[in-house]
C-alpha positions as CSV (number, residue, x, y, z in Angstrom):
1,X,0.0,0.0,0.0
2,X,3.3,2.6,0.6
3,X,4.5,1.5,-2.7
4,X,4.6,4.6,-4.7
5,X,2.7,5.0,-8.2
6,X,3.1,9.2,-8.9
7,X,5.7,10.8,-7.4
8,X,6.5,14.7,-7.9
9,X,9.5,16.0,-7.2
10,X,10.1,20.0,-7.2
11,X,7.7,19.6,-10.4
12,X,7.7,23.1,-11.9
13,X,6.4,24.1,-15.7
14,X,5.8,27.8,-16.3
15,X,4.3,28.7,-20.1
16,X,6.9,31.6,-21.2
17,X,6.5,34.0,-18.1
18,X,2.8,32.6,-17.0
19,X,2.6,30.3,-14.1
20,X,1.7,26.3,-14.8
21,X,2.4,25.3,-11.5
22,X,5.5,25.7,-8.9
23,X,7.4,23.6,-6.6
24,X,5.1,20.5,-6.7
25,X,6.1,17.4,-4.3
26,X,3.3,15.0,-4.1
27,X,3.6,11.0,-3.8
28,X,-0.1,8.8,-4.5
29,X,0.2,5.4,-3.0
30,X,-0.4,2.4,-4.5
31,X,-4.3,0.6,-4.2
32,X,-5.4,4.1,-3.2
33,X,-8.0,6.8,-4.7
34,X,-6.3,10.2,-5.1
35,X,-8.1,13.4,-5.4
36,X,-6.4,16.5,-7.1
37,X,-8.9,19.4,-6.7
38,X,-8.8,23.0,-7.5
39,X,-10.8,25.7,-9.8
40,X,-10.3,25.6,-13.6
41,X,-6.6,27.3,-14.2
42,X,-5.5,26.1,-10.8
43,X,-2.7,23.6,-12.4
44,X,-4.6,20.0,-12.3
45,X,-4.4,19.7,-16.0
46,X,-0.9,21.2,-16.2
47,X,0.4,18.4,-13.7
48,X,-1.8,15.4,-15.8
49,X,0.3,16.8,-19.1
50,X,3.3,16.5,-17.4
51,X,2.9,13.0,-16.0
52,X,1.8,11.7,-19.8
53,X,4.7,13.8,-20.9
54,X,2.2,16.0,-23.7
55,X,4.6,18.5,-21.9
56,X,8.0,18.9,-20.3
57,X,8.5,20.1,-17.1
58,X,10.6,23.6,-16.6
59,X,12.0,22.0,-13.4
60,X,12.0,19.0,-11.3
61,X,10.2,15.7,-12.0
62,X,7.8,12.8,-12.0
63,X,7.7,9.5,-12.1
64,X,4.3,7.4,-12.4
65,X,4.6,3.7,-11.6
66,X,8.4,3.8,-10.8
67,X,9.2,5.4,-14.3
68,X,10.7,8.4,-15.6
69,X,7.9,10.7,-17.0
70,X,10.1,11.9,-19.9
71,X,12.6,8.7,-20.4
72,X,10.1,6.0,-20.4
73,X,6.7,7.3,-21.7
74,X,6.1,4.8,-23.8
75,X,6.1,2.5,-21.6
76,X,4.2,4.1,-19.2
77,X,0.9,4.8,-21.2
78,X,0.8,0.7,-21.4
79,X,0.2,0.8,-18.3
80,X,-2.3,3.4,-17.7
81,X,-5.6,4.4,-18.7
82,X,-6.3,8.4,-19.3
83,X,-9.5,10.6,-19.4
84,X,-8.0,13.9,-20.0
85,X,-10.9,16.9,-19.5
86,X,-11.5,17.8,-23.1
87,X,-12.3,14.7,-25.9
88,X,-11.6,14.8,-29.4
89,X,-13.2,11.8,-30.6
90,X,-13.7,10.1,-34.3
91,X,-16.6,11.6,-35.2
92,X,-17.1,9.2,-38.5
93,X,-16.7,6.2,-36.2
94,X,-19.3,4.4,-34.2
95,X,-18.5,3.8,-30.4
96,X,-17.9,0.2,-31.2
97,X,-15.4,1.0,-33.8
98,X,-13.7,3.6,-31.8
99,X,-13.4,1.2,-29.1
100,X,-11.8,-1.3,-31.2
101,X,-9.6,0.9,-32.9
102,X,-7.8,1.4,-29.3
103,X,-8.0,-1.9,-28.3
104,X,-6.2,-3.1,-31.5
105,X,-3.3,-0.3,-30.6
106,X,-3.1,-2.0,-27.2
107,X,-3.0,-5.4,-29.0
108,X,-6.3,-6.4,-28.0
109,X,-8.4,-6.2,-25.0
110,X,-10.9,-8.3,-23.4
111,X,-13.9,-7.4,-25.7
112,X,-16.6,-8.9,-23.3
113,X,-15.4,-6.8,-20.6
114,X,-15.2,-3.5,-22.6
115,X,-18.7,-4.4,-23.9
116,X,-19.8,-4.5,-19.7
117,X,-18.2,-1.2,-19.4
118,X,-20.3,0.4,-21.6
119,X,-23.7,-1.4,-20.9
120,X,-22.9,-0.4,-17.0
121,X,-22.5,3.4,-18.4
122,X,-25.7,2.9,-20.8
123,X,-23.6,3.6,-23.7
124,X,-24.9,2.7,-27.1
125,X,-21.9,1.4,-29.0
126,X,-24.2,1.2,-32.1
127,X,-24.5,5.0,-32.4
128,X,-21.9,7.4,-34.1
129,X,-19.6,9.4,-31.9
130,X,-20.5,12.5,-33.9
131,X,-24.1,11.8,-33.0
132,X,-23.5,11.5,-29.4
133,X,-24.0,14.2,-26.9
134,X,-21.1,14.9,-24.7
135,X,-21.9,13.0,-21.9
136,X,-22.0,10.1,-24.0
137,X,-18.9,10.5,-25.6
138,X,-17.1,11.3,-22.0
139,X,-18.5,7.6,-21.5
140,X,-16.7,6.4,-24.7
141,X,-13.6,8.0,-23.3
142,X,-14.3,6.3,-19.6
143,X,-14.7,2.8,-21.1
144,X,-11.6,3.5,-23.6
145,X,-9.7,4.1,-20.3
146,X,-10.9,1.2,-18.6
147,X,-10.9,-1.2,-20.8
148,X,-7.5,-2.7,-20.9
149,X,-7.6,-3.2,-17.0
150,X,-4.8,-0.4,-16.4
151,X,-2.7,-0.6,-13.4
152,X,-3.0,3.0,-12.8
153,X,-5.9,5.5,-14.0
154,X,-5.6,9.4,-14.7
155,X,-8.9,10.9,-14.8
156,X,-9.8,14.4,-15.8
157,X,-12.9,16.0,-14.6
158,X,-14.2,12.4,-15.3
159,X,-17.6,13.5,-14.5
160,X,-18.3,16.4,-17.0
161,X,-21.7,15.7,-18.4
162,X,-23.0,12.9,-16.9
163,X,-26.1,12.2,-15.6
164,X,-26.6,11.5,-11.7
165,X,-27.0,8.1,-12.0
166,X,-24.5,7.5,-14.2
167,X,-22.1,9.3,-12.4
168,X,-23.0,6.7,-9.1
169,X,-22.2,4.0,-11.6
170,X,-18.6,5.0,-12.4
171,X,-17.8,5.4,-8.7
172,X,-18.8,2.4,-7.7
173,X,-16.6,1.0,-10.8
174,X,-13.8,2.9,-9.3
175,X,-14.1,1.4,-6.0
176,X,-14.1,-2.1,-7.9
177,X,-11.0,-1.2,-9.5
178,X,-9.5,0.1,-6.3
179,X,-10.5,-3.0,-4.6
180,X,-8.8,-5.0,-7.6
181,X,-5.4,-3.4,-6.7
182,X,-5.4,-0.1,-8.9
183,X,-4.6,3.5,-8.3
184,X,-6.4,6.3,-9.7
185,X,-5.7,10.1,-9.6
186,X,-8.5,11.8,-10.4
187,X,-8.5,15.5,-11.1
188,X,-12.0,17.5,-9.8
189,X,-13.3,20.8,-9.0
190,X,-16.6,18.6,-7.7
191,X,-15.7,18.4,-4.1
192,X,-19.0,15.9,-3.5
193,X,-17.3,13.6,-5.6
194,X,-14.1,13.4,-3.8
195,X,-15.1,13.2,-0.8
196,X,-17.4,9.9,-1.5
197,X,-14.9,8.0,-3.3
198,X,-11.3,9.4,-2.3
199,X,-8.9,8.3,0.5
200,X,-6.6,11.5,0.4
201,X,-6.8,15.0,-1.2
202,X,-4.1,17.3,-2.5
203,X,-5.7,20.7,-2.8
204,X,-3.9,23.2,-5.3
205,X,-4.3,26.9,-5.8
206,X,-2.7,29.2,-8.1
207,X,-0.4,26.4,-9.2
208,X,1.1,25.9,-5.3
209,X,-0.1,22.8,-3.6
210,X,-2.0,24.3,-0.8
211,X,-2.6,21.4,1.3
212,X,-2.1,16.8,1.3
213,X,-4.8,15.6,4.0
214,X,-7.2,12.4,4.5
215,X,-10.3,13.5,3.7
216,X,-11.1,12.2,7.7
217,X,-8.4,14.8,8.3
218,X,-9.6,17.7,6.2
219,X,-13.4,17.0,7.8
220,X,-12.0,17.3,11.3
221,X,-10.2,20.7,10.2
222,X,-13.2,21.8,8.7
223,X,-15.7,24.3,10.2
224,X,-19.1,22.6,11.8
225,X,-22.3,24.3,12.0
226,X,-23.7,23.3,15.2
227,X,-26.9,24.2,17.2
228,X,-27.8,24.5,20.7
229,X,-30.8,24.3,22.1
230,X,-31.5,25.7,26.0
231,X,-34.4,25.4,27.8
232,X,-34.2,29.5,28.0
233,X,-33.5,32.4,26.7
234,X,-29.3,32.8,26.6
235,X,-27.4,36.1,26.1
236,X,-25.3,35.9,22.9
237,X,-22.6,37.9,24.4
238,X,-21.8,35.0,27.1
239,X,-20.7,33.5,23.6
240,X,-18.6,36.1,22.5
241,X,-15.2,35.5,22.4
242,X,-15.1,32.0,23.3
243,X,-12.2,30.1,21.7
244,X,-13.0,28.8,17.9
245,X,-16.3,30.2,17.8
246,X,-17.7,32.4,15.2
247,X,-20.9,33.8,13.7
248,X,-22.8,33.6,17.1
249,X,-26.7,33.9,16.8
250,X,-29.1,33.2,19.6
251,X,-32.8,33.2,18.3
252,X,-35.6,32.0,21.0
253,X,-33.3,29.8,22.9
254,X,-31.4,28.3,20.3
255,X,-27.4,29.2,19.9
256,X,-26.1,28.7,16.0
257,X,-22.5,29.7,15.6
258,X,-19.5,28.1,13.4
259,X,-16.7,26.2,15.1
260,X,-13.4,25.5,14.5
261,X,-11.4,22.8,16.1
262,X,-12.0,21.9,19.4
263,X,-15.7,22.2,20.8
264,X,-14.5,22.0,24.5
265,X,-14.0,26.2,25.3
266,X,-18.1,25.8,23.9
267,X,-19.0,23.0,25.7
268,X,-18.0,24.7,29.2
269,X,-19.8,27.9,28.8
270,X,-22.8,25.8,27.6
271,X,-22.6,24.0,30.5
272,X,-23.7,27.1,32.5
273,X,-27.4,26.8,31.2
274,X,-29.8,24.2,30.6
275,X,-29.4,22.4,27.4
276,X,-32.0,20.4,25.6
277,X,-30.4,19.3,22.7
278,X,-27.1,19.4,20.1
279,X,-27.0,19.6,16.8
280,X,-23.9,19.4,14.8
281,X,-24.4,19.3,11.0
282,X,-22.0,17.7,9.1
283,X,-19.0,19.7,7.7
284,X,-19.0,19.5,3.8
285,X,-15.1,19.3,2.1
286,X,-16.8,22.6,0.0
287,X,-16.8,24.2,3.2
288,X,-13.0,22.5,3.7
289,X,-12.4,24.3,0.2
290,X,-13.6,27.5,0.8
291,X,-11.7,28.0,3.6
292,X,-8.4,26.7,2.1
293,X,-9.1,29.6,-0.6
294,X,-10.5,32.2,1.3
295,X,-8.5,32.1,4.3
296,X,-11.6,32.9,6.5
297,X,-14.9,31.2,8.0
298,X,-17.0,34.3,6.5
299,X,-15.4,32.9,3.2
300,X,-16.7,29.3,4.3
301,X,-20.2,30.4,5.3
């Protein structure tokens, strides 16, 4: 499970004088669900390019699956299935026939199994790609990458244009290939996503890697909404200025504020009244996000 598949090291690439991304040193484990998340022009992309070495780094390096990204490409991309974020299909072909066409560069493929791909996506591979709307031809690409049972899986907004219930297809088909022993690193700005399928999170910004957490981890940094509710009226100001709280609001006996971190400093002052009843609403990785990016919990509200 330590074994490492991606590893960036110092990974730089600047376009001329514009930023791509800076100072990148990340390591996904092997058997393990990796989420890269940030806004569009963040540098997810930019870091997928280099890794399938379209592009060269300015600096530093990466190896995926114990290979140089640059040295030994080729060899590489046998081993890995990619999704990048924008298609550019056959238009002429039919999904069948773009399906084989890859499979036949790969030297075959388990055409039984690609067929279950795309009946589990409800993908008619009758149809012509040109005919297809996009979220059917992002489910051409998914089974293309798929198919060949890849050791590793690089996935690019994999989600773009797919239906609800397709989209709880293809995670569960991610779990099954996680349980099966692969890796994938899957590139999102759809925190929901990550946080029901991923094990850890790298959050960039601006082309800097802002933070590497478990998504247990981010959850507990996160800021919880929480309500109290007293048997009485409270004054607010016996709230104010107690450690980690924020946004204190006392209507007819209930206290709503934010917290951060510990809930003890609350508890305690609490503790001076009657309480009915606590509720603590789930903290959301957007929330997570938000506050990674906007420094602040008024950011995060």
């Amino acid at each position: 499970m330590n074994e490492s598949v991606i590893s960036l090291d110092h990974l730089t690439k600047y376009y001329g004088k514009s930023r791509g991304v800076r100072d990148l040193n990340l390591t996904v484990r092997r058997g393990e669900v990796f989420g890269y998340l940030g806004p569009n022009g963040a540098g997810k992309t930019t870091t997928i390019r280099v890794l399938l070495d379209a592009i060269r780094p300015t600096e530093g390096s990466a190896q995926v699956l114990g290979l140089d990204s640059r040295r030994q490409s080729v060899a590489i991309k046998r081993r890995l299935g990619y999704l990048p974020g924008e298609l550019s299909l056959y238009d002429n072909l039919t999904g069948s026939e773009y399906l084989r066409y890859f499979a036949n560069l790969r030297g075959g493929v388990d055409w039984s199994f690609a067929r279950g791909l795309a009946a589990r996506l409800d993908l008619r591979l009758s149809q012509r790609i040109g005919s297809l709307s996009q979220g059917n031809k992002r489910k051409a690409g998914l089974v293309q990458a798929l198919m060949h049972r890849p050791e590793l899986l690089v996935l690019d907004e994999p989600t773009n244009g797919l239906d609800p219930l397709v989209q709880q297809e293809l995670y569960r088909m991610l779990l099954e290939f996680r349980q099966d022993g692969g890796t994938v690193f899957l590139s999102s700005h759809n925190l929901p996503e990550v946080e029901r399928i991923c094990d850890r999170v790298a959050v960039i910004r601006e082309g800097n890697l802002v933070a590497v957490e478990e998504i247990e981890t981010l959850k507990r940094r996160a800021y919880r909404e929480l309500e109290i509710h007293f048997a009485g009226r409270v004054p607010a100001q016996a709230f104010a200025g107690v450690e980690g709280i924020r946004r204190v609001r006392v209507d007819d006996g209930v206290l709503h504020c934010s917290v951060v971190g510990s809930l003890d400093a609350l508890i305690k002052v609490a503790a001076q009244y009657e309480v009915i009843n606590i509720v603590s609403h789930e903290p959301s990785l957007e929330r997570i996000f938000l506050a990674y990016y906007g420094g602040g919990i008024e950011d995060a509200a």
